[in-house]
C-alpha positions as CSV (number, residue, x, y, z in Angstrom):
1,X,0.0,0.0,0.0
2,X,1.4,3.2,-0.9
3,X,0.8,6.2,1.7
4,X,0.7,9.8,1.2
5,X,1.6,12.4,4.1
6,X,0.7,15.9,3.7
7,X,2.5,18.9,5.9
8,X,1.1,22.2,5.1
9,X,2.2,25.4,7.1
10,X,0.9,28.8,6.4
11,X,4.1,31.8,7.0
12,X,4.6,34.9,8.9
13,X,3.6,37.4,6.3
14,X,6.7,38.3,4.5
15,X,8.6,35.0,5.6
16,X,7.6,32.8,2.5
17,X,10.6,32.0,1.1
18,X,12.0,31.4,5.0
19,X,9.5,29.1,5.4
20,X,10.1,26.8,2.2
21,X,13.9,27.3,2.4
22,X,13.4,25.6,6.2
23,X,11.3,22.7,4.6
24,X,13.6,21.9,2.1
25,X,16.2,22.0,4.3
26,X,14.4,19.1,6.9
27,X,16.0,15.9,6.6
28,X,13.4,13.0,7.5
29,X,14.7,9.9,9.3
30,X,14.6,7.3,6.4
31,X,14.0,8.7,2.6
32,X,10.6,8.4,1.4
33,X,9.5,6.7,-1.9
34,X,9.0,10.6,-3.1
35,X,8.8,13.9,-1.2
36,X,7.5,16.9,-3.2
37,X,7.4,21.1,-2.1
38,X,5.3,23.1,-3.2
39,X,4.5,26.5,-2.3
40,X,0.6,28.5,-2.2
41,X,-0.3,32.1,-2.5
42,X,-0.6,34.0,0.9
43,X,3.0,32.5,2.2
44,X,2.1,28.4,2.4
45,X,4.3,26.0,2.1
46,X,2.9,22.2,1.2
47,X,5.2,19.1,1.6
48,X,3.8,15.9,0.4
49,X,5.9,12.4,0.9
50,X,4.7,9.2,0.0
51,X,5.9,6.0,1.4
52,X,5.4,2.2,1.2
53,X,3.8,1.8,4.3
54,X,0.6,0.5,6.0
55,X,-1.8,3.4,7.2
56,X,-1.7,3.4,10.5
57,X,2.3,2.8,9.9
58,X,4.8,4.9,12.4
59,X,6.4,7.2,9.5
60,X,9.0,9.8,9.9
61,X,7.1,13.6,9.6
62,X,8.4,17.1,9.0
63,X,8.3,19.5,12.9
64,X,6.7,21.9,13.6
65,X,8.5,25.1,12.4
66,X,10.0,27.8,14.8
67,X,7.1,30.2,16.0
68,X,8.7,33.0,14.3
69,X,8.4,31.3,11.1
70,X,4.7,30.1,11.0
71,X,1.3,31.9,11.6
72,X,-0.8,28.9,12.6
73,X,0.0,25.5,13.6
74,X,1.3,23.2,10.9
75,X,-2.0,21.3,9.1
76,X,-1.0,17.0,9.1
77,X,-3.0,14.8,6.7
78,X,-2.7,10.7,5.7
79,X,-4.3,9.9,2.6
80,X,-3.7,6.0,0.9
81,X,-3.4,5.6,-2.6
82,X,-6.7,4.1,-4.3
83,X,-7.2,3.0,-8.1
């Protein structure tokens, strides 16, 4: 079963570019099968990984950011692939 996990943080306004620069920059404990950044309109930052994994699987997850970085708490999702 393949696993998705979504990380999506929302930045200080003005701190954008922080923000992804500190994502890219977060090493996760094992590599996934992917990992893809992507960046939103009104300073978001999105990080996708997807791994080969049961749901309910214990999988290595980007931190919360510093508080001076972020404007809200980090949003977590799990999706599984279907098809």
């Amino acid at each position: 079963m393949t696993v998705a996990l979504m990380w999506e943080a929302r930045a200080v306004e003005g701190r954008g570019e922080d923000l992804l620069a500190w994502a890219r920059a977060q090493e996760l404990e094992r590599p996934p099968l992917r990992r893809e950044t992507f960046r939103a309109p009104q300073d978001r930052v999105l990080v996708i990984t997807w791994w080969d994994a049961e749901f309910d699987a214990v999988l290595p997850e980007l931190p919360e950011p510093g508080g001076e970085l972020v404007s809200r708490a980090v949003h977590r999702w799990r999706f599984e692939t279907v098809g």
